[in-house]
N, C-alpha and C positions, 0 to 999 in steps of 0.2 A: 587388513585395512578395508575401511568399506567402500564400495560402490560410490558412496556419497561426494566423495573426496573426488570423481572425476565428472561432477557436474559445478563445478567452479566455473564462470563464464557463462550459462546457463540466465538469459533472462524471456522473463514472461512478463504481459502485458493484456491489460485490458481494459477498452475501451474502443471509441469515444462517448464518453456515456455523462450526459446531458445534467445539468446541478439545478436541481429545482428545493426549495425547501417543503419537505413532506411532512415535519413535524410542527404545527403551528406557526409557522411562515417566521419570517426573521426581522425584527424592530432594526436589525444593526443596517446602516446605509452608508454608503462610499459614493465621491460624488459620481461615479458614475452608475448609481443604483442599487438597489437591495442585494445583499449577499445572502449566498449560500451556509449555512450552521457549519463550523469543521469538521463535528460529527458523522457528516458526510465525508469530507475526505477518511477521515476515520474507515469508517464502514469500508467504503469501497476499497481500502486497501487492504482490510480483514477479509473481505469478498474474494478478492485475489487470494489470499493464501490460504485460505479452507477448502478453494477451488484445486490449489496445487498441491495441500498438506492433507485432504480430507480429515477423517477424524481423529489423526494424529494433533490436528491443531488444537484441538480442543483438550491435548491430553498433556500434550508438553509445547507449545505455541506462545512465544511471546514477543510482542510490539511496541516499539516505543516510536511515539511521532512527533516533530515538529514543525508548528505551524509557519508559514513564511509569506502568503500573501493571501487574501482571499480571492472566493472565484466569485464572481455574478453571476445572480440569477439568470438560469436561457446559456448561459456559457457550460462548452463543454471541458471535461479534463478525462486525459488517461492516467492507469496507474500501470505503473511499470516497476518489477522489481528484478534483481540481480544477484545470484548463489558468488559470494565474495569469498569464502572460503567455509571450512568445517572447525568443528570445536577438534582438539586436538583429543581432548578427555574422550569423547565420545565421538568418532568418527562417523555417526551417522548422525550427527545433528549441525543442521545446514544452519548455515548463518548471510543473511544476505540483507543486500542493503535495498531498498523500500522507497517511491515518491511516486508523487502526481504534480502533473502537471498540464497545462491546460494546451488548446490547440496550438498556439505559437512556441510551443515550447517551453515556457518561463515555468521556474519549479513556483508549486504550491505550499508545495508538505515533501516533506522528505523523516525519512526514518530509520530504524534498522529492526530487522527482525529474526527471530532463529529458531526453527522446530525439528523434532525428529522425522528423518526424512525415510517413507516407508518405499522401501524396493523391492 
């Protein structure tokens, strides 16, 4: 059994890192202001796990997200993700669960994701 299997519990995190719209700024408004693209949450939790899977992600890495509130522009969120267990088929591929959420704590985006984990 692999190594993988005793990083269950295991969470990482990164942030607080500021939501500006960088690609063509964003039409959509909530009354309290211009939102951030989700694209963005997107990204930054791919940031996280390329940061954690390096180019394992890119080889076996996959994420699935759902959106749950948007952030404002100028507001910050982190991303935080959690090693929830291993695939059983393959003991070295992590499977954990995935979100961002903004400074008060309220989830944004939550998701799951699972890559071959290199040891």
């Amino acid at each position: 059994m692999s190594d993988a299997v005793n990083l269950i519990g295991l969470e990482i995190s990164r942030g607080p890192i500021q939501g500006i719209s960088t690609v063509g700024g964003s039409d959509l408004v909530t009354n309290n202001g211009p939102v951030v693209p989700n694209v963005f949450h997107f990204a930054q939790m791919t940031e996280l796990l390329v940061g954690q899977f390096q180019q394992n992600w890119f080889t076996s890495g996959q994420l699935s997200v759902r959106y749950l509130k948007p952030l404002q522009q100028g507001e910050e969120l982190v991303v935080k993700a959690k090693v929830i267990s291993y695939d059983h088929d393959n003991a070295d591929r992590a499977n954990l669960s995935v979100w961002c959420e903004n400074i008060n704590g309220e989830l944004l985006a939550v998701g799951d994701a699972s890559c071959i984990w290199a040891l």
